[in-house]
C-alpha positions as CSV (number, residue, x, y, z in Angstrom):
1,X,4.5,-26.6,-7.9
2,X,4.6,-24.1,-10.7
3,X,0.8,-24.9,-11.1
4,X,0.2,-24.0,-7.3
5,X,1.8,-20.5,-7.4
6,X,0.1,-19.9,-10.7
7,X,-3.2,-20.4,-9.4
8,X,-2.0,-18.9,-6.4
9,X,-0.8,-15.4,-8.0
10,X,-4.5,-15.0,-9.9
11,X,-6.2,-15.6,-6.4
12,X,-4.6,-12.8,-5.5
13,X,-5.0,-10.5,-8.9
14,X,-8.5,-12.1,-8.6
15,X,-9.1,-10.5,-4.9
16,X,-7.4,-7.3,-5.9
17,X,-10.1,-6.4,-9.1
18,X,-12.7,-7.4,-6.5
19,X,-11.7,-5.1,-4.1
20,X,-11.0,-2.1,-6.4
21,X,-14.6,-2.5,-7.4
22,X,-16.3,-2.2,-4.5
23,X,-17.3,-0.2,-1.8
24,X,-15.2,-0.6,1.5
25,X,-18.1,-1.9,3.2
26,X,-18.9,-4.4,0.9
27,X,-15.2,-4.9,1.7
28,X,-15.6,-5.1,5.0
29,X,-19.4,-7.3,4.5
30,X,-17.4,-10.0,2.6
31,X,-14.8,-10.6,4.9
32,X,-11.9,-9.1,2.6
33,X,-11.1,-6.6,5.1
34,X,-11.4,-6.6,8.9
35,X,-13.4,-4.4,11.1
36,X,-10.2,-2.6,12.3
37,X,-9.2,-1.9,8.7
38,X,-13.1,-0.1,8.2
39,X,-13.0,1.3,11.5
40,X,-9.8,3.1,10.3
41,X,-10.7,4.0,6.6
42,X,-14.7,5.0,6.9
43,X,-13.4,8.4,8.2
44,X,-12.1,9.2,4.5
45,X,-15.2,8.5,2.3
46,X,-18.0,10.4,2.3
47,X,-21.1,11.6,-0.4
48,X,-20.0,8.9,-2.2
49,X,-19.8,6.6,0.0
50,X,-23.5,7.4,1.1
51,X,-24.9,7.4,-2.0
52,X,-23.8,4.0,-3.0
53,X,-25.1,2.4,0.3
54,X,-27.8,4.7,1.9
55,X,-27.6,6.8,5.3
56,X,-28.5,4.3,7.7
57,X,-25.9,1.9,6.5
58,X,-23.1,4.2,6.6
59,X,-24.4,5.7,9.7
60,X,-24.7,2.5,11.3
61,X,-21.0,1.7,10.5
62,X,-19.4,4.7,11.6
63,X,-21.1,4.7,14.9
64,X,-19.5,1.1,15.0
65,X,-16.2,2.7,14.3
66,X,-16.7,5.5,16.7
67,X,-17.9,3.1,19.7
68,X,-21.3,3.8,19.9
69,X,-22.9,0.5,19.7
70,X,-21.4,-3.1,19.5
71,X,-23.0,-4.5,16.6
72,X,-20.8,-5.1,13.8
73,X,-22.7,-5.7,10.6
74,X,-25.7,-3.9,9.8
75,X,-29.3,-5.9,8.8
76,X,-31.1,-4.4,6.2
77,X,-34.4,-3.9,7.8
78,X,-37.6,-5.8,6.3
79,X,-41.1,-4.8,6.2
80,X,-43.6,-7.0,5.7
């Protein structure tokens, strides 16, 4: 129905926004892109990149993307 593909078509402009506005690993951390896709684009980004999300995080994902460990999403550590 017309309704269907309206709602439809802002879903998608919807995601689109979303994504513009974030980093890709808050891509990537909400499931809007897959590890593959991060695995290939993390090489691009850089300072940027690091500033927004801290060294360990963008550490821990390009060692993901370059093989070195297995883990896929990275735990913000706690101290208590």
């Amino acid at each position: 129905s017309l309704n269907h593909r309206y709602r439809k078509g802002f879903y998608s402009l919807f995601k689109t926004l979303q994504q513009n506005r974030m980093n890709i690993i808050q891509q990537y951390e909400l499931k809007y892109i897959t590890f593959d896709q991060l695995s290939e684009e993390i090489w691009g980004y850089g300072q940027r990149l690091i500033n927004e999300v801290g060294v360990e995080r963008f550490s821990f994902y390009v060692e993901a993307a370059a093989g070195y460990h297995n883990f896929r999403f990275y735990i913000f550590p706690l101290y208590i």
